[in-house]
FIMIVO-661575 format. One record per residue (C-alpha): residue number from 1; x, y, z. Coordinates in Angstrom, 2 decimals. Each point is the difference from the previous one (the first is absolute). Last residue first. Layout:
FIMIVO-661575
+-----+---------+---------+---------+
! pos !       x !       y !       z !
+-----+---------+---------+---------+
! NUM !       X !       Y !       Z !
...
+-----+---------+---------+---------+
end
This chain:
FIMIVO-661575
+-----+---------+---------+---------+
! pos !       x !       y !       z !
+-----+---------+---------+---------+
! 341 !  -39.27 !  -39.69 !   13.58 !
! 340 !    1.32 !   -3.72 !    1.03 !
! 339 !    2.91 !    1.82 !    1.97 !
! 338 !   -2.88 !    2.39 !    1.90 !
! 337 !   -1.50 !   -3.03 !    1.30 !
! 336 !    3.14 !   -1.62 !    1.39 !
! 335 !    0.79 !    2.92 !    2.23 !
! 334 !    1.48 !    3.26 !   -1.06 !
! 333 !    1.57 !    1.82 !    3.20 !
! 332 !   -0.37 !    3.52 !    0.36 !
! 331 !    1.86 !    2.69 !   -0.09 !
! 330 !   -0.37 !    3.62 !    1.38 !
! 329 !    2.80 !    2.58 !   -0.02 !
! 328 !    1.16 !    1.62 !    3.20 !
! 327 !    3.15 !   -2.17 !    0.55 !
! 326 !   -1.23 !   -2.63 !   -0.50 !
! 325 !   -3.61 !   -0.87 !    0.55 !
! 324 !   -1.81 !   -2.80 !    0.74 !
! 323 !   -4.29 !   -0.18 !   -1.41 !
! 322 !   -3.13 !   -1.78 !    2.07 !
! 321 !   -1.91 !   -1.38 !   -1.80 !
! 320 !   -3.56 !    0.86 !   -0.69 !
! 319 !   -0.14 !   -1.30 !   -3.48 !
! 318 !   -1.06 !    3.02 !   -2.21 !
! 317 !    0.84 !    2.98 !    2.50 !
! 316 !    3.11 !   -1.77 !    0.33 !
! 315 !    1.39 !   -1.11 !   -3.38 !
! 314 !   -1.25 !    3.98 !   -1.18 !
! 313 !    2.44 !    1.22 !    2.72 !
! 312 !    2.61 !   -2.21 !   -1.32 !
! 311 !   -0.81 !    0.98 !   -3.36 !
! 310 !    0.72 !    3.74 !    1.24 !
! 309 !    3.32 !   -0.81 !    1.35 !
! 308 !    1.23 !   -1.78 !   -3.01 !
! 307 !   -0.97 !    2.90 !   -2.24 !
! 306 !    1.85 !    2.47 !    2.80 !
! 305 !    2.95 !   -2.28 !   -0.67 !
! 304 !    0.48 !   -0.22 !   -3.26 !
! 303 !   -0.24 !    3.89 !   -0.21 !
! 302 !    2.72 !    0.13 !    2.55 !
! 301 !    1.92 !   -1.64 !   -2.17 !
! 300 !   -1.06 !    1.46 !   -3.07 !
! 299 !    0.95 !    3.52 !    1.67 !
! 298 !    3.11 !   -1.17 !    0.79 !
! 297 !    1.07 !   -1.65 !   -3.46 !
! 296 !   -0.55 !    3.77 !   -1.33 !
! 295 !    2.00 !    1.64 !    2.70 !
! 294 !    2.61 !   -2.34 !   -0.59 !
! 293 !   -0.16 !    0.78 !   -3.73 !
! 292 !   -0.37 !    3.76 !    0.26 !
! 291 !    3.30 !   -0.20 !    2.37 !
! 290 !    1.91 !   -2.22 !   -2.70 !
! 289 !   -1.13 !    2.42 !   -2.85 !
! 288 !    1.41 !    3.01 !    1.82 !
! 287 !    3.37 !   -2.28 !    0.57 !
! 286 !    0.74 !   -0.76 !   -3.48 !
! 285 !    3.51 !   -1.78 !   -0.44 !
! 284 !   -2.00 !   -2.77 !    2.93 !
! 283 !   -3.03 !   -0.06 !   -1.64 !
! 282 !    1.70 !   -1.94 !   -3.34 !
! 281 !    1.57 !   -2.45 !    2.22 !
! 280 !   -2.36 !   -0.24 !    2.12 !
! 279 !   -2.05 !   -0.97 !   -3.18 !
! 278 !    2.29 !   -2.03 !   -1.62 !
! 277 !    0.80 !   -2.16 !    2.84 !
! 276 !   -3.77 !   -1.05 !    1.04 !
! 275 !   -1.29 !   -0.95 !   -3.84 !
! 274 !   -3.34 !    1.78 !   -0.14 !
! 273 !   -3.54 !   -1.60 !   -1.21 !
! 272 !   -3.19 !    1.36 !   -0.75 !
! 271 !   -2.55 !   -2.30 !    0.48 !
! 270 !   -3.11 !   -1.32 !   -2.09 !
! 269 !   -2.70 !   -2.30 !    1.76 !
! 268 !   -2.78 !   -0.90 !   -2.64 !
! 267 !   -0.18 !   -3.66 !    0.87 !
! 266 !   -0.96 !    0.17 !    3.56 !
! 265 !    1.66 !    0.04 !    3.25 !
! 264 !    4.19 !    0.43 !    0.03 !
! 263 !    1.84 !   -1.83 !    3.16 !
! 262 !    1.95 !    2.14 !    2.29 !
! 261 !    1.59 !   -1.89 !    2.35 !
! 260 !    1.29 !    2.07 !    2.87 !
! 259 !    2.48 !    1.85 !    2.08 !
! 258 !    1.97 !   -0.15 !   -3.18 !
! 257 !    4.09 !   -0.53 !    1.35 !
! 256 !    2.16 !    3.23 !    0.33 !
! 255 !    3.47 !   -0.05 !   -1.66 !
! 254 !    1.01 !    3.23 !    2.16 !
! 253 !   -1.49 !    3.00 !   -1.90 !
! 252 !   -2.97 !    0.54 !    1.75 !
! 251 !   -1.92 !    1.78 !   -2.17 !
! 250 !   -0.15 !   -3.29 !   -2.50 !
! 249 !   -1.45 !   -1.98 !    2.45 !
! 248 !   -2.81 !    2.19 !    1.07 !
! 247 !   -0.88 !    0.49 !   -3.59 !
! 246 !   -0.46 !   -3.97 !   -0.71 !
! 245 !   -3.46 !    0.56 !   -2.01 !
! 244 !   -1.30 !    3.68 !    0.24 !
! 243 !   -3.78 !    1.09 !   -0.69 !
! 242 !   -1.74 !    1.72 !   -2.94 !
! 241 !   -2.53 !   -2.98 !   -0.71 !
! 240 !   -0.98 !   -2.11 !    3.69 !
! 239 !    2.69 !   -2.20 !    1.90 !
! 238 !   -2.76 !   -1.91 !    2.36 !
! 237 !    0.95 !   -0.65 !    3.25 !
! 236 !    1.15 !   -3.24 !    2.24 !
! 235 !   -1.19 !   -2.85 !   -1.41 !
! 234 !    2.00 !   -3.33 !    2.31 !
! 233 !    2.63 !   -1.93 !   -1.04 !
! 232 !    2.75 !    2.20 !    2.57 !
! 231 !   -0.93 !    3.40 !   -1.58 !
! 230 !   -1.83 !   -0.28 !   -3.56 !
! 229 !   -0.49 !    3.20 !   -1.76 !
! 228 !   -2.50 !   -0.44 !   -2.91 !
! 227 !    0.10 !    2.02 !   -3.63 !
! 226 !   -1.93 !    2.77 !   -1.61 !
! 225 !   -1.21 !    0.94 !   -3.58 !
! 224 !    1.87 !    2.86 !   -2.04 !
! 223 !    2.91 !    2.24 !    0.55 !
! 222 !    1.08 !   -2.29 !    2.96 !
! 221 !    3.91 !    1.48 !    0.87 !
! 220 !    2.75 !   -2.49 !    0.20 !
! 219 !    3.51 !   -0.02 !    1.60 !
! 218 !    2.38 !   -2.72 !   -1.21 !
! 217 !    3.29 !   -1.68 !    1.48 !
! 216 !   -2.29 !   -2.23 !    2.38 !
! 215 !    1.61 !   -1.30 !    3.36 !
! 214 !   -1.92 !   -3.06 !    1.33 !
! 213 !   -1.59 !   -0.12 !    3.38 !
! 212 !   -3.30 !    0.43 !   -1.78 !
! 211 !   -0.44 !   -0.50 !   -3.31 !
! 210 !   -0.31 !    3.29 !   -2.75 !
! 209 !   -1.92 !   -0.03 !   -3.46 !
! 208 !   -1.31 !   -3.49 !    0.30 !
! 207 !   -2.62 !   -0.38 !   -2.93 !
! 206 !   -3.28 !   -1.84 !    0.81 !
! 205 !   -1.71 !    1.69 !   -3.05 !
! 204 !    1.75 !    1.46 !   -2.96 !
! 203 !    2.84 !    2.80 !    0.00 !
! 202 !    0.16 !    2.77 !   -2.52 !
! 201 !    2.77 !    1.51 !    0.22 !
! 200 !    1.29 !    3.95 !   -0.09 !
! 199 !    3.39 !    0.46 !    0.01 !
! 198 !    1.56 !    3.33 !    1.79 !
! 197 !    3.33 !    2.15 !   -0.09 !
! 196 !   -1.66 !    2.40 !   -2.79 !
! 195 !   -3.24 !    0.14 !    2.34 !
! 194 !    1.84 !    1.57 !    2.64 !
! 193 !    2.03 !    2.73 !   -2.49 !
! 192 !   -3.72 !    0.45 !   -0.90 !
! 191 !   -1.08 !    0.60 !    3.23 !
! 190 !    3.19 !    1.98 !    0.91 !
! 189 !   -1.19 !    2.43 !   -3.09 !
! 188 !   -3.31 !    0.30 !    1.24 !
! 187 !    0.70 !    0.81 !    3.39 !
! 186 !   -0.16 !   -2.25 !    2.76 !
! 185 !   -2.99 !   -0.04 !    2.94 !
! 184 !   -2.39 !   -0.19 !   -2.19 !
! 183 !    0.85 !   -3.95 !   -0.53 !
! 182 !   -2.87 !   -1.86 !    0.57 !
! 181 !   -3.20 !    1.48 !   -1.44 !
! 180 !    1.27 !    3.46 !   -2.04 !
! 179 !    2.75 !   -2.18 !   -1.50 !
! 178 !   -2.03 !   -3.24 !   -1.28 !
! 177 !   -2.33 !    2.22 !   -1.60 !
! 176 !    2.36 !    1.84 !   -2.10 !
! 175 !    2.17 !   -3.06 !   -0.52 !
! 174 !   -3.84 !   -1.29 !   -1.53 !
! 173 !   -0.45 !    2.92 !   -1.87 !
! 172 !    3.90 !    0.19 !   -1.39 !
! 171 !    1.85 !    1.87 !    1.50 !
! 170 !    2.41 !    3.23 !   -1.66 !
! 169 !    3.52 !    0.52 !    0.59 !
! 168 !    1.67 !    0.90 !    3.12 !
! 167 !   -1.00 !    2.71 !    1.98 !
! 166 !    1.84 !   -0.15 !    3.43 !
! 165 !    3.03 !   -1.98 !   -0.55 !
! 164 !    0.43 !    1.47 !   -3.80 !
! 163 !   -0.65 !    3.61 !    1.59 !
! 162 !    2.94 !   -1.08 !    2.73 !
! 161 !    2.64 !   -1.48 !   -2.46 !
! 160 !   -0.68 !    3.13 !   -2.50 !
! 159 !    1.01 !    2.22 !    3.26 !
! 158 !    2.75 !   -1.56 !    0.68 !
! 157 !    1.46 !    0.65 !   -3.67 !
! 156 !   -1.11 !    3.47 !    0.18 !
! 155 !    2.31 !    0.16 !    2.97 !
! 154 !    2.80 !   -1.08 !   -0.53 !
! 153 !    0.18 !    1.15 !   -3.89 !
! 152 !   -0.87 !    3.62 !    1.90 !
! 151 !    3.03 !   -0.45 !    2.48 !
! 150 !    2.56 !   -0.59 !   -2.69 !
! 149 !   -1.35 !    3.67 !   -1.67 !
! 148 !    1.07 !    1.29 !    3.34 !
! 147 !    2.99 !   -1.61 !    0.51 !
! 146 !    0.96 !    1.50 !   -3.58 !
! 145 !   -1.19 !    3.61 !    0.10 !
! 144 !    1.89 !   -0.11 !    3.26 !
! 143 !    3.18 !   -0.96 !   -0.95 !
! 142 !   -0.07 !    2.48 !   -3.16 !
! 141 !   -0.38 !    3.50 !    1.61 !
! 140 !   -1.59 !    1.48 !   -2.48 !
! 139 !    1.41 !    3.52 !   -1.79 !
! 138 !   -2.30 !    1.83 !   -1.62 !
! 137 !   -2.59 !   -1.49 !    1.83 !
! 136 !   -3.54 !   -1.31 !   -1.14 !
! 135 !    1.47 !   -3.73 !    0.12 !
! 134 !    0.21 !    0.32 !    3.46 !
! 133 !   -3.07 !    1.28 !    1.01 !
! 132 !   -1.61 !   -2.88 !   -2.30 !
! 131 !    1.90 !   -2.66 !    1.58 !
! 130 !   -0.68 !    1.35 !    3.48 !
! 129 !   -4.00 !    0.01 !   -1.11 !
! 128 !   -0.01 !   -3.73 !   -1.35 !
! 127 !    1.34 !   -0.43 !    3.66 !
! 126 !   -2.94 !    1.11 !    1.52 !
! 125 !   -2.18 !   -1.94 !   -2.11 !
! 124 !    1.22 !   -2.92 !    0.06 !
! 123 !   -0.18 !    0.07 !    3.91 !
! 122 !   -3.46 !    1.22 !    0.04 !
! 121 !   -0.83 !   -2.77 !   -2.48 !
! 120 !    2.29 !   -2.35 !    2.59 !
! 119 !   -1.82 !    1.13 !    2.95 !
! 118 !   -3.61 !   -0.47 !   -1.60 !
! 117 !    0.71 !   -3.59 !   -0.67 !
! 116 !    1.58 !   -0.88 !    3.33 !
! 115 !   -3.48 !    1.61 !    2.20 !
! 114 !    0.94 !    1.56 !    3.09 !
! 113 !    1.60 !    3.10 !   -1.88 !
! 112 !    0.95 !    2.87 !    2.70 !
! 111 !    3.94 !   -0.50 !   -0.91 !
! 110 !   -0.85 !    0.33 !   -3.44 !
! 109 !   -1.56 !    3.12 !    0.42 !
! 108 !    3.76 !    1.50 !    0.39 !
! 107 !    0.94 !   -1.63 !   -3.49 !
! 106 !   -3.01 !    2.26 !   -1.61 !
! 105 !    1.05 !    3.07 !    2.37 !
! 104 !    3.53 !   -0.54 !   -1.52 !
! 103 !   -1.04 !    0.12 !   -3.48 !
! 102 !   -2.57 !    2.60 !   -0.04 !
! 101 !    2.89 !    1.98 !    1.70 !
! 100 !    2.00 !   -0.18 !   -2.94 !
!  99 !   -2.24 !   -0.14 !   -2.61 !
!  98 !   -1.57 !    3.50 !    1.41 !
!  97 !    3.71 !    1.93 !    0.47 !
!  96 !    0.78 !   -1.30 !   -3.70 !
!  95 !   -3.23 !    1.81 !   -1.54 !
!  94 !    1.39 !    3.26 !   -0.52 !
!  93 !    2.94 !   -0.73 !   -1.25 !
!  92 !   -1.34 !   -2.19 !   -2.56 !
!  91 !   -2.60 !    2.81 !   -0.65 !
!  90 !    2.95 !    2.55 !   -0.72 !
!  89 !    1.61 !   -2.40 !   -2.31 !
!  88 !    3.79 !   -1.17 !    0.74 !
!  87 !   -0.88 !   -3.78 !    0.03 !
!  86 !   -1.68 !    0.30 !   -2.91 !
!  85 !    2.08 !    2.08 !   -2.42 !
!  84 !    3.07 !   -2.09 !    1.51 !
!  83 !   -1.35 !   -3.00 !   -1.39 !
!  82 !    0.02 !   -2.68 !    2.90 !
!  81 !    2.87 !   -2.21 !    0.65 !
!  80 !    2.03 !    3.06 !    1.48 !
!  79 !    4.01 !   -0.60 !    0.59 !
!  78 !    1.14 !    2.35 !   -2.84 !
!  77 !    3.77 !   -0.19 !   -0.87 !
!  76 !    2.33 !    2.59 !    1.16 !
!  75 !    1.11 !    2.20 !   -2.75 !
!  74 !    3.68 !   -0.02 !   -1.03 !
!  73 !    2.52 !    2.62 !    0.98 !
!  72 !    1.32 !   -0.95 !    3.23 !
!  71 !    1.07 !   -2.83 !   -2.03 !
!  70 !    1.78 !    1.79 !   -2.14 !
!  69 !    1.52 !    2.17 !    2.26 !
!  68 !    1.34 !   -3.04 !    2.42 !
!  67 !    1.13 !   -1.20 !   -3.66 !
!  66 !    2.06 !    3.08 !   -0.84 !
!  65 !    1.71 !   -0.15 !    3.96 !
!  64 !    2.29 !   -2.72 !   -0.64 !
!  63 !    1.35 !    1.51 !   -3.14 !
!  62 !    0.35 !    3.43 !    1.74 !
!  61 !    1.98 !   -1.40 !    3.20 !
!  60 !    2.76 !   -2.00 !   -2.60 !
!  59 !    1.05 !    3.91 !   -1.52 !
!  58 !   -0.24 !    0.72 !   -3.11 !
!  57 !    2.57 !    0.13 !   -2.34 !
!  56 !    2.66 !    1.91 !    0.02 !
!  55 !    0.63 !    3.15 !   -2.20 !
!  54 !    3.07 !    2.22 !    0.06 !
!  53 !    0.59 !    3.52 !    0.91 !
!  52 !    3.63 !    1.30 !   -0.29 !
!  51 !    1.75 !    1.83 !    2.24 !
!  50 !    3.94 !    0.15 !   -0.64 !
!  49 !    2.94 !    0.90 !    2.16 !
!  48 !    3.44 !    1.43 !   -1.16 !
!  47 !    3.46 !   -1.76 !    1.26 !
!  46 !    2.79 !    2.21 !   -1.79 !
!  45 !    2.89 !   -2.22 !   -2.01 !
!  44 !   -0.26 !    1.81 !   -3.32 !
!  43 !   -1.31 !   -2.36 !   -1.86 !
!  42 !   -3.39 !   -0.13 !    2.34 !
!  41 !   -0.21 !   -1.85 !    2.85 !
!  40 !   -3.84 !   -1.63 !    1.20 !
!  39 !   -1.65 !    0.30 !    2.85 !
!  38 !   -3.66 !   -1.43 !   -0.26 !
!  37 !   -3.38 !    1.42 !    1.57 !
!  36 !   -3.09 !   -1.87 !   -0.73 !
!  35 !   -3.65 !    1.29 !    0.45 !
!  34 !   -2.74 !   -2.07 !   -0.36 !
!  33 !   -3.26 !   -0.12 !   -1.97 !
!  32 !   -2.55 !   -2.80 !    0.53 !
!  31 !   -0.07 !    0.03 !    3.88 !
!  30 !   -1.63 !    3.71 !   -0.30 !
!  29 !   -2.26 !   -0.87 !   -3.20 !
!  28 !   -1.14 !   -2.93 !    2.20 !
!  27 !   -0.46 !    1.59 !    2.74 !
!  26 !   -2.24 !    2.03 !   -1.60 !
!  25 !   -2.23 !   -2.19 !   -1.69 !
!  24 !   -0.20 !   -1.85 !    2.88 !
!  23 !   -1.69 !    2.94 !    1.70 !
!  22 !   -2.30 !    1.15 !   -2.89 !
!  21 !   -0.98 !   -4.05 !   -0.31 !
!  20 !   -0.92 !    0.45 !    4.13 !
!  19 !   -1.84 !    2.78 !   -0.58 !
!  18 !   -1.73 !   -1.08 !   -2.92 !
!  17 !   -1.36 !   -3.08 !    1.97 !
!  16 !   -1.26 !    2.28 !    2.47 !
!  15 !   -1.83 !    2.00 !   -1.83 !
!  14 !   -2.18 !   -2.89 !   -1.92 !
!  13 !    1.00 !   -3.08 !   -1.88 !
!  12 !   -1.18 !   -0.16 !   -3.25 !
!  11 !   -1.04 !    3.22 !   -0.84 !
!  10 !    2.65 !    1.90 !    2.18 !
!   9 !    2.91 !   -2.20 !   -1.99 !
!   8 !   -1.67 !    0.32 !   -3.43 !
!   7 !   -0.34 !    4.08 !    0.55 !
!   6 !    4.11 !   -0.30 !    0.75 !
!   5 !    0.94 !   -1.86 !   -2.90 !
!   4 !    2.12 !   -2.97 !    0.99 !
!   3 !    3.86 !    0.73 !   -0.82 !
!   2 !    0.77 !   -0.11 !    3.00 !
!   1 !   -1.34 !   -2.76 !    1.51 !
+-----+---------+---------+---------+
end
């Protein structure tokens, strides 16, 4: 340390550096040099003392201190990820108060958001801000930056799940049309998703789709022509195009049997068919799609029977008789004559 120029010292190191090299240098010219006193005789018998200066070497406390200097010495390592001409601009500086709070206030919407794919774009959003404040530091703090960017992938990634579940791809005319009639109540993307799971048959005249008493594994939908219910032998309704087949077994989830036989009418009857197990099991990982569905096989239901209702009225008016009802929907009885119709 001593032998360092002194300018090279204060460059490198700064004022207090060369303080403490000025020190050590010092002790170490002090513990260097030594001063020995030895008695000797001389010839004639007389004791005389002699000073003499000798070297040493230095001392054990000056080695151990050269690398504390050295160290002290070296320049601290930058910690930015940015370019330092950026991050320490006047505009940068400027702007960091308005990411930052643009950031929280978009995270604090969130909490107002009713509608899943508008919270996670606010939620993206906010935390693309806290990366951005935190890259524009001189210093960032590091856990942070990270969490935060880990909360973007989160997010964007839910968000591409719910514009695929709403959106979806495009329909074809007749998808298009099958959609707006019977299933408005999904999105598009669930419609499709619905359509995926499907099989569409053509069946030909007299086929059984469900028998009653018997449990049936399948749950149809009429896309075109229409079927007969049959209750104990006897006609009971007509299943007309965009209604349910075996629905009312397959929401109640205990092994149900058809409380029916539903026989297909014409030669141009084409259903859409659904295997039971794969589609709760596919509505049960997506729960908005399973509360559109049951809403959906509710409003055919009760569609069914308001038709049913209203041909019983048009039985009466026509015939005279007089119609039963249970519980507030009106049925009547097909005789003989209607069978041979």
């Amino acid at each position: 340390a001593r032998q360092l120029p002194a300018r090279l010292i204060r460059h490198r190191s700064g004022p207090s550096t060369l303080r403490a090299c000025n020190d050590m240098s010092f002790f170490s010219r002090c513990s260097s040099t030594t001063t020995s006193t030895s008695t000797r005789k001389n010839p004639k018998g007389t004791a005389s003392c002699t000073t003499s200066r000798i070297r040493s070497r230095p001392s054990s406390t000056t080695s151990n201190m050269l690398p504390l200097i050295s160290a002290t010495a070296a320049p601290k390592p930058n910690r930015n990820i940015l370019p330092l001409d950026l991050v320490e601009s006047a505009r940068i500086k400027l702007a960091l108060p308005f990411i930052g709070n643009s950031a929280y206030l978009a995270l604090a919407s969130g909490f107002l958001m009713t509608d899943m794919l508008t919270l996670r774009c606010a939620l993206v959003c906010g935390y693309s801000g806290l990366v951005a404040f935190h890259l524009l530091h001189p210093r960032p703090l590091r856990i942070p930056l990270k969490w935060s960017a880990f909360f973007i992938a989160v997010n964007a990634g839910a968000a591409c799940f719910l514009i695929a579940d709403q959106y979806g791809g495009s329909l074809t005319d007749e998808e298009e049309y099958l959609y707006n009639e019977h299933f408005p109540m999904l999105t598009k993307g669930q419609f499709q998703q619905l359509m995926s799971l499907s099989t569409t048959q053509t069946m030909v005249d007299g086929t059984k789709l469900t028998v009653e008493g018997e449990h049936c594994e399948k749950i149809f939908f009429m896309k075109r022509g229409h079927s007969k219910l049959y209750v104990r032998n006897n006609h009971f309704a007509n299943i007309d195009e965009g209604s349910f087949v075996n629905d009312v077994a397959f929401a109640r989830h205990d092994g149900a049997e058809a409380y029916g036989t539903v026989v297909t009418d014409g030669d141009t009857v084409e259903v859409i068919v659904w295997d039971f197990e794969a589609l709760r099991e596919y509505l049960m990982s997506r729960p908005d799609m399973d509360r559109n569905m049951r809403f959906c096989f509710t409003q055919h239901l009760v569609k069914g029977l308001m038709q049913q209702r209203e041909a019983a009225h048009l039985k009466h008016l026509k015939t005279g008789e007089e119609d039963w009802t249970l519980g507030g929907t009106a049925i009547v009885s097909v005789g003989a004559d209607d069978e041979e119709d």
